[in-house]
DSSP file (Angstrom, degrees, kcal/mol; ACC not computed):
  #  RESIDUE AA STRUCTURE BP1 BP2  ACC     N-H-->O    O-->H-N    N-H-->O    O-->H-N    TCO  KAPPA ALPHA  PHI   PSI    X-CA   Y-CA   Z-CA
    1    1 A X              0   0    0      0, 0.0     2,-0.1     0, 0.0     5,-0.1   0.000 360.0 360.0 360.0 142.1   45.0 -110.5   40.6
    2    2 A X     >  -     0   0    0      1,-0.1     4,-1.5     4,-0.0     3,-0.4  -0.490 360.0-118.7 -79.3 151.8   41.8 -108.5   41.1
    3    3 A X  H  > S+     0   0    0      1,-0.2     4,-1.7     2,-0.2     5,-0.3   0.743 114.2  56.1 -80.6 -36.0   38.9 -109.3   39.1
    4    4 A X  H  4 S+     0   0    0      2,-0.2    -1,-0.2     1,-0.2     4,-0.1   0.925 112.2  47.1 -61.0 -53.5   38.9 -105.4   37.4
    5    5 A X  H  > S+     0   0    0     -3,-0.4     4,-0.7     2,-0.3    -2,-0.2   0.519 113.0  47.6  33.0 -71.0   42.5 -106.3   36.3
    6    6 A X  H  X S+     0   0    0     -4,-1.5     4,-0.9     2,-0.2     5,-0.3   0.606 105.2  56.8 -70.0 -26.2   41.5 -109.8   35.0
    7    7 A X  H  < S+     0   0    0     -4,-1.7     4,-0.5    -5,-0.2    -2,-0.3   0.557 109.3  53.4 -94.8 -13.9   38.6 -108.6   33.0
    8    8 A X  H  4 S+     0   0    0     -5,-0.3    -2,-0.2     2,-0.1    -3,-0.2   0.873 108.7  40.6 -58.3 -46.8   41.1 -106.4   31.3
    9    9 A X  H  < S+     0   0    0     -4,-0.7    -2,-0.2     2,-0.2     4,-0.2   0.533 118.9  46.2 -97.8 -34.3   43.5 -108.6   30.3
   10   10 A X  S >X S+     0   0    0     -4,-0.9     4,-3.6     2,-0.2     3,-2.0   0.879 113.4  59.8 -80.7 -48.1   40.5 -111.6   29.0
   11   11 A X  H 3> S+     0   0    0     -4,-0.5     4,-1.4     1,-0.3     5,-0.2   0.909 106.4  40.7 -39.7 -42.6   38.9 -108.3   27.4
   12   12 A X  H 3> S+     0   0    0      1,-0.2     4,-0.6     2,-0.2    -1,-0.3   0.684 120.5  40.4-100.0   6.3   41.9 -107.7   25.3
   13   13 A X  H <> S+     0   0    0     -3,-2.0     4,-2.5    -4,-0.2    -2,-0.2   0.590 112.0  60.1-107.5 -10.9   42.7 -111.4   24.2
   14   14 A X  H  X S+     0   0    0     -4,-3.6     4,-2.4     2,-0.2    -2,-0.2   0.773 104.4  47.8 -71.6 -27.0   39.2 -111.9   23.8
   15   15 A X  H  X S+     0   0    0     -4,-1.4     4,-1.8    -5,-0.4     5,-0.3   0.981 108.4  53.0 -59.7 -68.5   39.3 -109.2   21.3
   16   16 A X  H >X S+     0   0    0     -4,-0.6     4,-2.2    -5,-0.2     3,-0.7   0.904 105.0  57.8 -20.0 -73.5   42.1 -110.7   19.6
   17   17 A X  H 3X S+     0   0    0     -4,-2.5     4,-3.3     1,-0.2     5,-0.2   0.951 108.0  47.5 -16.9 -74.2   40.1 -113.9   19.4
   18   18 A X  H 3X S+     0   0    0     -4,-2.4     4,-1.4     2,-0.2    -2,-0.2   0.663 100.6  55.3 -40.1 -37.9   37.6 -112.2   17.6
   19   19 A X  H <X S+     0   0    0     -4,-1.8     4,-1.1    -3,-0.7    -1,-0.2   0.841 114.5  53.2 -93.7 -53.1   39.4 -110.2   14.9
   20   20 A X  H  X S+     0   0    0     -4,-2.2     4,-1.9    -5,-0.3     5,-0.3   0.972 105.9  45.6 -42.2 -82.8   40.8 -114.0   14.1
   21   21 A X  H  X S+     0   0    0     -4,-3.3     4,-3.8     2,-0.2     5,-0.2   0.829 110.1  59.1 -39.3 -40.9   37.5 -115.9   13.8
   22   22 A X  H >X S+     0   0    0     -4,-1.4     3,-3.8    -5,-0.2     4,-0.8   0.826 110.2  41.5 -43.7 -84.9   36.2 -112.9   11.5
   23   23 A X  H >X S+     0   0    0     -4,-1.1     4,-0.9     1,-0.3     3,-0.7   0.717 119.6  44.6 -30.6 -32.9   39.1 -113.6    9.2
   24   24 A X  H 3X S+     0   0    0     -4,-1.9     4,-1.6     2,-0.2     3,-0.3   0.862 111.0  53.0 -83.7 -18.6   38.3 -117.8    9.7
   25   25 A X  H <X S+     0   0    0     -4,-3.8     4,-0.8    -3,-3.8    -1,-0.2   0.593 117.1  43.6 -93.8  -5.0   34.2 -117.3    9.2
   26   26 A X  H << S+     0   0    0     -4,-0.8    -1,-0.2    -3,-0.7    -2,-0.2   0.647 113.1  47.3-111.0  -7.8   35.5 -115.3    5.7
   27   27 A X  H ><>S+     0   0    0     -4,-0.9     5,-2.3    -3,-0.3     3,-1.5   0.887 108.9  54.0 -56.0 -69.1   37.9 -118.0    5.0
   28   28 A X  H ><5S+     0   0    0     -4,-1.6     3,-0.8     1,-0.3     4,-0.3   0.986 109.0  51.2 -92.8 -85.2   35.0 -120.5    5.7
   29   29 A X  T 3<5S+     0   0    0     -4,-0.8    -1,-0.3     1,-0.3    -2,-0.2   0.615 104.9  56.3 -58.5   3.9   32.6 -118.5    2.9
   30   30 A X  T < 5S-     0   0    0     -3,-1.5     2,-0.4     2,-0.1    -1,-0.3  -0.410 120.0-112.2 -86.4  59.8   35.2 -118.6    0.2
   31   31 A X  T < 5S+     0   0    0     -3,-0.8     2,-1.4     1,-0.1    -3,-0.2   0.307  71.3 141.7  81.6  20.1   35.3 -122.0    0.5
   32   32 A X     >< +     0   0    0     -5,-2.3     4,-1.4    -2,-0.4    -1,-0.1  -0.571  21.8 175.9-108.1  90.5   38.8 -122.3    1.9
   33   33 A X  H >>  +     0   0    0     -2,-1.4     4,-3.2     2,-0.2     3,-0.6   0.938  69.5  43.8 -33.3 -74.1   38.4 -125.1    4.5
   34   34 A X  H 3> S+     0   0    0      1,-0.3     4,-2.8     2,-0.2     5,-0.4   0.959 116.7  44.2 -50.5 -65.1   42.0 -125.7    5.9
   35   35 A X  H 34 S+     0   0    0      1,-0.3     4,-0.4     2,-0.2    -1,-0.3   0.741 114.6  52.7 -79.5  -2.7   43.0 -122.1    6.3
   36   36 A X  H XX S+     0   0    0     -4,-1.4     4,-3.0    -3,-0.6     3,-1.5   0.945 113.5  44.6 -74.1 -42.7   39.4 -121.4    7.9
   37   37 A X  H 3X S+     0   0    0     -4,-3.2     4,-2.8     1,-0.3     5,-0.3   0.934 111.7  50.3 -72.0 -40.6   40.0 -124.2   10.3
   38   38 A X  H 3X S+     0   0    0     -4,-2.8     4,-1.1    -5,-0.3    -1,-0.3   0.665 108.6  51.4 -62.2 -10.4   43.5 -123.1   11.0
   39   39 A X  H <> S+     0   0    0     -3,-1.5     4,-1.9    -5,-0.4     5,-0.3   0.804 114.5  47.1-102.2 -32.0   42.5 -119.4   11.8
   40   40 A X  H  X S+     0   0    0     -4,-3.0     4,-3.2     2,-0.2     5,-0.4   0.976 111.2  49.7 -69.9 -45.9   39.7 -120.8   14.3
   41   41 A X  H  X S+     0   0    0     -4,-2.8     4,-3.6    -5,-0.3    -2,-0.2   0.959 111.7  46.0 -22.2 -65.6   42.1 -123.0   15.7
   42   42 A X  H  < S+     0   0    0     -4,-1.1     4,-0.5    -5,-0.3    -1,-0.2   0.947 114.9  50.8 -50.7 -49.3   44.4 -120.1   16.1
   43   43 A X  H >X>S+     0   0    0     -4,-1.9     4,-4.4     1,-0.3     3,-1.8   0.897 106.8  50.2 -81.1 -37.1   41.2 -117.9   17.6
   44   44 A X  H 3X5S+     0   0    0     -4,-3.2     4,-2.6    -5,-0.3     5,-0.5   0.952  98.8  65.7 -86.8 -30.3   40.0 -120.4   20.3
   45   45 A X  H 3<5S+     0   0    0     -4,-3.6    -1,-0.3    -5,-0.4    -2,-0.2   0.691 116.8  30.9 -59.8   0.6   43.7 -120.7   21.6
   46   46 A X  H <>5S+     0   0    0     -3,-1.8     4,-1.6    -4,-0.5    -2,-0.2   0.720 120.5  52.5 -79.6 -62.7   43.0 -116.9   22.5
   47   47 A X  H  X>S+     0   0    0     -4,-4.4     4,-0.8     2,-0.2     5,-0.7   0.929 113.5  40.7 -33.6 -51.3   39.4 -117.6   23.1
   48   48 A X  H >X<S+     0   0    0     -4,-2.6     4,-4.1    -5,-0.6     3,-3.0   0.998 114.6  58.7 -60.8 -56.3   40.2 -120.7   25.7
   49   49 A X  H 3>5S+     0   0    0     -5,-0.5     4,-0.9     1,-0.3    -1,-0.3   0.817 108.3  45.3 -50.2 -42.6   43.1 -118.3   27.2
   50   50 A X  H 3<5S+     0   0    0     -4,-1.6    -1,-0.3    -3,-0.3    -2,-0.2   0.456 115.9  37.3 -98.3  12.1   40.6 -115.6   28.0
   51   51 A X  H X<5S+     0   0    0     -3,-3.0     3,-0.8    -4,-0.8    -2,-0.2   0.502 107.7  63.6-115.5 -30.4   37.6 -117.4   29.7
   52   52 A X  H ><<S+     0   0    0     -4,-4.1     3,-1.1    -5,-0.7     4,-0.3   0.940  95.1  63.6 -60.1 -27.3   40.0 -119.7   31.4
   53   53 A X  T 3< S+     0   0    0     -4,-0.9    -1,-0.2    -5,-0.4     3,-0.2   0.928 118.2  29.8 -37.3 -46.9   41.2 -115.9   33.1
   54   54 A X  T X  S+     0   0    0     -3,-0.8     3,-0.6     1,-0.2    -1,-0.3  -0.069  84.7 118.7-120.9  31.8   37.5 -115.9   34.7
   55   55 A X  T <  S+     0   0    0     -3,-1.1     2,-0.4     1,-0.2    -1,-0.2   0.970  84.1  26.9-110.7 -85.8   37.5 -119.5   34.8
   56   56 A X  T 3  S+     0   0    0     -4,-0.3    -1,-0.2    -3,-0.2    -2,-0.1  -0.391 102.7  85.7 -98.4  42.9   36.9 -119.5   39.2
   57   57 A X    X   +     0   0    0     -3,-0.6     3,-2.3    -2,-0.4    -1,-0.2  -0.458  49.7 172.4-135.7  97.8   35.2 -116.1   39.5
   58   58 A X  G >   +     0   0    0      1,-0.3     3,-1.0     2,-0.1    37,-0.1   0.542  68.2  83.4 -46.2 -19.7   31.5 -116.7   39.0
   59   59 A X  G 3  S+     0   0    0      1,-0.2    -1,-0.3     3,-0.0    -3,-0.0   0.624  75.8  68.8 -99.7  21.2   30.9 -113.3   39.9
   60   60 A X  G <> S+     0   0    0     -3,-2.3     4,-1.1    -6,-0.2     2,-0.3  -0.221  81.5 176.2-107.9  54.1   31.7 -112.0   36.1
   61   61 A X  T <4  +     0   0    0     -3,-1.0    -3,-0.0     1,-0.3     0, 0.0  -0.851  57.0  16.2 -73.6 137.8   28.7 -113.5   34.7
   62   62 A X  T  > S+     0   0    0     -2,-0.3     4,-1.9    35,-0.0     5,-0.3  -0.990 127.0  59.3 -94.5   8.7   27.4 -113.4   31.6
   63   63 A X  H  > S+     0   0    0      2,-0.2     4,-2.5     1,-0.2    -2,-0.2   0.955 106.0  52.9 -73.7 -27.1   31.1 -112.1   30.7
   64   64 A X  H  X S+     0   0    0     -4,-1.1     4,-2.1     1,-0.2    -1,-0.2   0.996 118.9  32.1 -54.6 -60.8   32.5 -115.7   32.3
   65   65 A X  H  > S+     0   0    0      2,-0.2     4,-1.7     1,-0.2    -1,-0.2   0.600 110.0  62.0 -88.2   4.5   30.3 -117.9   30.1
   66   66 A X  H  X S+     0   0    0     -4,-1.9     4,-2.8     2,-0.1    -1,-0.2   0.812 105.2  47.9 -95.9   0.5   30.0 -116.0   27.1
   67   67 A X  H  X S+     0   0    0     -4,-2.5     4,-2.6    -5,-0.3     5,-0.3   0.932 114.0  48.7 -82.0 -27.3   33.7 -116.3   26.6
   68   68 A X  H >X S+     0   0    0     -4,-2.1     4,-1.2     2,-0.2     3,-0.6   0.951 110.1  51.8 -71.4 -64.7   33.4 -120.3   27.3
   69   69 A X  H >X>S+     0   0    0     -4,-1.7     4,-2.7     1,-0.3     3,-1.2   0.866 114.6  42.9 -44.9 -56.7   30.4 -120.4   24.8
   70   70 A X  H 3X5S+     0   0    0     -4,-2.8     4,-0.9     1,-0.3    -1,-0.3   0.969 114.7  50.8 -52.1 -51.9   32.9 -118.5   22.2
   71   71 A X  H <X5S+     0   0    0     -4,-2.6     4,-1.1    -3,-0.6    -1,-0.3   0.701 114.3  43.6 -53.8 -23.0   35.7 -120.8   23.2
   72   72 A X  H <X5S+     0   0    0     -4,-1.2     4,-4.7    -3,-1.2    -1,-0.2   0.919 112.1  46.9 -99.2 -40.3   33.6 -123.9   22.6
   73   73 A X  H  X5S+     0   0    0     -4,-2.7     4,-1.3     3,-0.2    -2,-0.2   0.612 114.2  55.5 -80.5   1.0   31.9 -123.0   19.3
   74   74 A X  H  X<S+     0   0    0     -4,-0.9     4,-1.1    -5,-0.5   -30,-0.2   0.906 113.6  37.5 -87.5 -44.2   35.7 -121.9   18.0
   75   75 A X  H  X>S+     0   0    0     -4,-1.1     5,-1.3    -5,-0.2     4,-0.5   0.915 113.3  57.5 -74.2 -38.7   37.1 -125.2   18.9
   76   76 A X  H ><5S+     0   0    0     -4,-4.7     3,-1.7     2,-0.2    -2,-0.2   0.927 116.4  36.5 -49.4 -41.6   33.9 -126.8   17.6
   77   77 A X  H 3<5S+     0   0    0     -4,-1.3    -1,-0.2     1,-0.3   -36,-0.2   0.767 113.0  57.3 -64.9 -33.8   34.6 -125.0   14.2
   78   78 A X  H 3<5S-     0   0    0     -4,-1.1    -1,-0.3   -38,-0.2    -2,-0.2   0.732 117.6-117.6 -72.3  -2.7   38.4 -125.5   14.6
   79   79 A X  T <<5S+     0   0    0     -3,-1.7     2,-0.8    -4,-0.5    -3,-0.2   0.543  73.9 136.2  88.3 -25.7   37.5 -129.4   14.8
   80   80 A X     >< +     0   0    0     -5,-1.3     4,-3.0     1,-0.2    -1,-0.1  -0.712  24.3 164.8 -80.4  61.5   38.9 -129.5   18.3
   81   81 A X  H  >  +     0   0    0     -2,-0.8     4,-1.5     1,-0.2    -1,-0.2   0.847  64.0  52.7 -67.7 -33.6   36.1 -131.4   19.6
   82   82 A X  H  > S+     0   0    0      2,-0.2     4,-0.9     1,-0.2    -1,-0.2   0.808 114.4  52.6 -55.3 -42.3   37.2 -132.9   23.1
   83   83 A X  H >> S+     0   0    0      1,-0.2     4,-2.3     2,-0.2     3,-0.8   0.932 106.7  54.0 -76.5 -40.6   38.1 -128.8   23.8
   84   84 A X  H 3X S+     0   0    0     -4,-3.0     4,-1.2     2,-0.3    -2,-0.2   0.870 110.8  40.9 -51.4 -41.4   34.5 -127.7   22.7
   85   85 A X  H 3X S+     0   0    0     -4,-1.5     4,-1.0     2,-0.2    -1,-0.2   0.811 114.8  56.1 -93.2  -7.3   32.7 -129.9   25.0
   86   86 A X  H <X S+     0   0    0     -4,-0.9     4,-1.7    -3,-0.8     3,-0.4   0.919 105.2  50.9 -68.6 -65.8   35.4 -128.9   27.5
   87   87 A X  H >X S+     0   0    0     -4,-2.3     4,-1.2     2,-0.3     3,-1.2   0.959 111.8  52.5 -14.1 -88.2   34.5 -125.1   27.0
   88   88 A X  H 3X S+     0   0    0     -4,-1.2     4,-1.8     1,-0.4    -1,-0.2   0.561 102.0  51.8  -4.0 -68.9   31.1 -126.1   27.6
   89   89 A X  H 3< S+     0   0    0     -4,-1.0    -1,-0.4    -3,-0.4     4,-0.3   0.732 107.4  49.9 -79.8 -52.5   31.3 -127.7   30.5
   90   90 A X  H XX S+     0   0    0     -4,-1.7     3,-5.7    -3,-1.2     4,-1.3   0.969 116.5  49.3 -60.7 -75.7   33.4 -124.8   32.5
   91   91 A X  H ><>S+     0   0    0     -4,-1.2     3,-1.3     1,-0.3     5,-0.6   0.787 117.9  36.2 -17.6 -61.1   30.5 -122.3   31.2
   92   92 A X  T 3<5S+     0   0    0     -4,-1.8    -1,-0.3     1,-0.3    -2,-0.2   0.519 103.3  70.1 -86.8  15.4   27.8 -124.4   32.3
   93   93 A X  T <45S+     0   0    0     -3,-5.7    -1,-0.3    -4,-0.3    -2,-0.2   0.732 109.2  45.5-101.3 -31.2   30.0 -125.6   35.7
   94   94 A X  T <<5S-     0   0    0     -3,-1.3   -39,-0.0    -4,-1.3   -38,-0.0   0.210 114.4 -67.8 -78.9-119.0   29.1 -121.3   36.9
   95   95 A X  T   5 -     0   0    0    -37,-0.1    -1,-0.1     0, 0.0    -3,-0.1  -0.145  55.4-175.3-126.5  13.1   26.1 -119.4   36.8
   96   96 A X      < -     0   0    0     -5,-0.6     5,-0.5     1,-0.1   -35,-0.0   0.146  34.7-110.8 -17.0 100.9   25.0 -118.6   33.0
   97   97 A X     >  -     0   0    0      1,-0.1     4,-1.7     3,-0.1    -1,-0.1   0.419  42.1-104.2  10.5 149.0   22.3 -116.6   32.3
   98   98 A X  H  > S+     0   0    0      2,-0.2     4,-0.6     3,-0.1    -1,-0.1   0.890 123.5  42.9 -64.4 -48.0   19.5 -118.8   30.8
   99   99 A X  H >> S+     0   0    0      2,-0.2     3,-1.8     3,-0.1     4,-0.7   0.970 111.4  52.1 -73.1 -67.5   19.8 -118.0   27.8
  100  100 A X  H >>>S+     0   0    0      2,-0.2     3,-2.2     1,-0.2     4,-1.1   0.859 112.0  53.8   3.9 -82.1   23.4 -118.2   28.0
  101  101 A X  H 3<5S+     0   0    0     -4,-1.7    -1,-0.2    -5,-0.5    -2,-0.2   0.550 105.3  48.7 -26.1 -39.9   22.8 -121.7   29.5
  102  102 A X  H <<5S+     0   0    0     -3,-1.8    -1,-0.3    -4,-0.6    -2,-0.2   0.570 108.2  51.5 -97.1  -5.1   20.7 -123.0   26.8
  103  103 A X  H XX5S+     0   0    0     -3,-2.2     3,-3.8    -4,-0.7     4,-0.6   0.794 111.8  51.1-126.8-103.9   23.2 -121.8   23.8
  104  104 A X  H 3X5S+     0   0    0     -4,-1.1     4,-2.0     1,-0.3    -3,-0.2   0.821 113.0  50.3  -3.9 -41.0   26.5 -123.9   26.1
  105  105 A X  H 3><S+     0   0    0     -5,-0.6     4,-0.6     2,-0.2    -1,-0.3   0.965 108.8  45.3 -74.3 -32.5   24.0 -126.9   26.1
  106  106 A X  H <> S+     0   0    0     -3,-3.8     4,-3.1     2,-0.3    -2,-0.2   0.793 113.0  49.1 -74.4 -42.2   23.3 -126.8   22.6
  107  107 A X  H  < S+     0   0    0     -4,-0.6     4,-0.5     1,-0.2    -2,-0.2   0.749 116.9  53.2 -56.1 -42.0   27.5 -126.4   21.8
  108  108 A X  H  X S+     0   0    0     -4,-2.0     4,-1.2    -5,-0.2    -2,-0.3   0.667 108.8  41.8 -91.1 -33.9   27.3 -129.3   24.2
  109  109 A X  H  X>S+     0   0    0     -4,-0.6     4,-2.4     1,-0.2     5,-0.6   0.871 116.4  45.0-108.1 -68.5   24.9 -131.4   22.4
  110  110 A X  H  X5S+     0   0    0     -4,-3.1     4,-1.4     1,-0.2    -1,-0.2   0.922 119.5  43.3 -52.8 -21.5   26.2 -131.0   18.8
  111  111 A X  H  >5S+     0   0    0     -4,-0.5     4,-2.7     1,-0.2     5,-0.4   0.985 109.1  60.7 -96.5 -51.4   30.1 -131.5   20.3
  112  112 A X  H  X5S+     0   0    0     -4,-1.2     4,-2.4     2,-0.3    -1,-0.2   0.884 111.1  38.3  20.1 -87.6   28.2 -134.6   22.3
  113  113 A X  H  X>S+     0   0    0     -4,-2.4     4,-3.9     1,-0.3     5,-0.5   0.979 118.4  51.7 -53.8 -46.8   27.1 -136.5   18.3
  114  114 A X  H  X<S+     0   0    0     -4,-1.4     4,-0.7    -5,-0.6    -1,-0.3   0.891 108.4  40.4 -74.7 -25.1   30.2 -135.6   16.8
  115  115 A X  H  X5S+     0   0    0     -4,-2.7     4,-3.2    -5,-0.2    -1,-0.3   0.779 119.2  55.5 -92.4  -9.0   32.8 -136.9   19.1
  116  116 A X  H  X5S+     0   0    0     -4,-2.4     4,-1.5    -5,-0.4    -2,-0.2   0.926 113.4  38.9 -61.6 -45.5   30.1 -140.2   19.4
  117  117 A X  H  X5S+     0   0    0     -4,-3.9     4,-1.0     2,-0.2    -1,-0.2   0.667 111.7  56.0 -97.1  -3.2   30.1 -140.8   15.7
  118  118 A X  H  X<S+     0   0    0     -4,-0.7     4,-1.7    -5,-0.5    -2,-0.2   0.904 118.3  39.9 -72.7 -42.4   34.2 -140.0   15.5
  119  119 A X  H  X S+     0   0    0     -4,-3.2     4,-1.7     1,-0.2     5,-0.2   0.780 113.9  54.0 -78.9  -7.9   34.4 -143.1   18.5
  120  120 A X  H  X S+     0   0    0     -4,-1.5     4,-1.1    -5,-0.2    -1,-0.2   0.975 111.4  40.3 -69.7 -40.1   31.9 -145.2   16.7
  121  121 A X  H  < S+     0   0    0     -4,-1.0    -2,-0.2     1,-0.2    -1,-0.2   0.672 113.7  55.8 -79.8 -34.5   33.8 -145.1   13.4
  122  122 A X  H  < S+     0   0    0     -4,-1.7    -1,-0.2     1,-0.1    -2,-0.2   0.894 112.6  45.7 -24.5 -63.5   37.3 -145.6   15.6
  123  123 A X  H  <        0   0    0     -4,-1.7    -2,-0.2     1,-0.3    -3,-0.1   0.918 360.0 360.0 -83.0 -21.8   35.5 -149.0   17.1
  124  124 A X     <        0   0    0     -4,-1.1    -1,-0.3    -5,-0.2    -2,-0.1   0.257 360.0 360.0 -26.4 360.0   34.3 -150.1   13.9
């Protein structure tokens, strides 16, 4: 598929994405935990769907990694930690921006403590 083509098609499920996560980040300030985490859930299985599109062509940076940074801090919100540091890690595997770069590392870091202290409390 041609790259124009592919940035069409992540563009409009990234959108999609997006119009979810509002609704879970307003879910998340009323205080309703479960359905915010289920509407981020919902949003990073778009999210994931549309950077994985641009997944092997490094030459639509920053569009490549800012959908894996969205894809990683959506599953980080959904809870879906092993797919957040997974997210991450394709972003930071192209050619990110710096800035870019340093925000994916940070997604990486926090996802990094939290799945450490979920296996610490597991070997306990």
């Amino acid at each position: 598929m041609k790259a124009e083509k592919i940035l069409e098609q992540s563009g409009t499920v990234h959108s999609k994405a997006m119009d979810i996560a509002h609704f879970a980040f307003r879910a998340q300030k009323r205080n309703e935990p479960e359905k915010a985490k289920k509407l981020f859930s919902e949003a990073y299985d778009l999210e994931a769907k549309a950077a994985l599109l641009l997944a092997n062509d490094f030459s639509l940076e920053p569009t490549r990694s800012i959908f894996f940074r969205s894809a990683a801090w959506l599953a980080y919100h959904a809870e879906r930690y092993r797919e957040a540091e997974r997210m991450a890690a394709f972003g930071l595997s192209g050619t990110p921006p710096n800035n870019m770069g340093i925000e994916l590392r940070e997604i990486m870091e926090l996802t990094i403590s939290k799945l450490n202290k979920i296996y610490l409390a597991e070997a306990a």
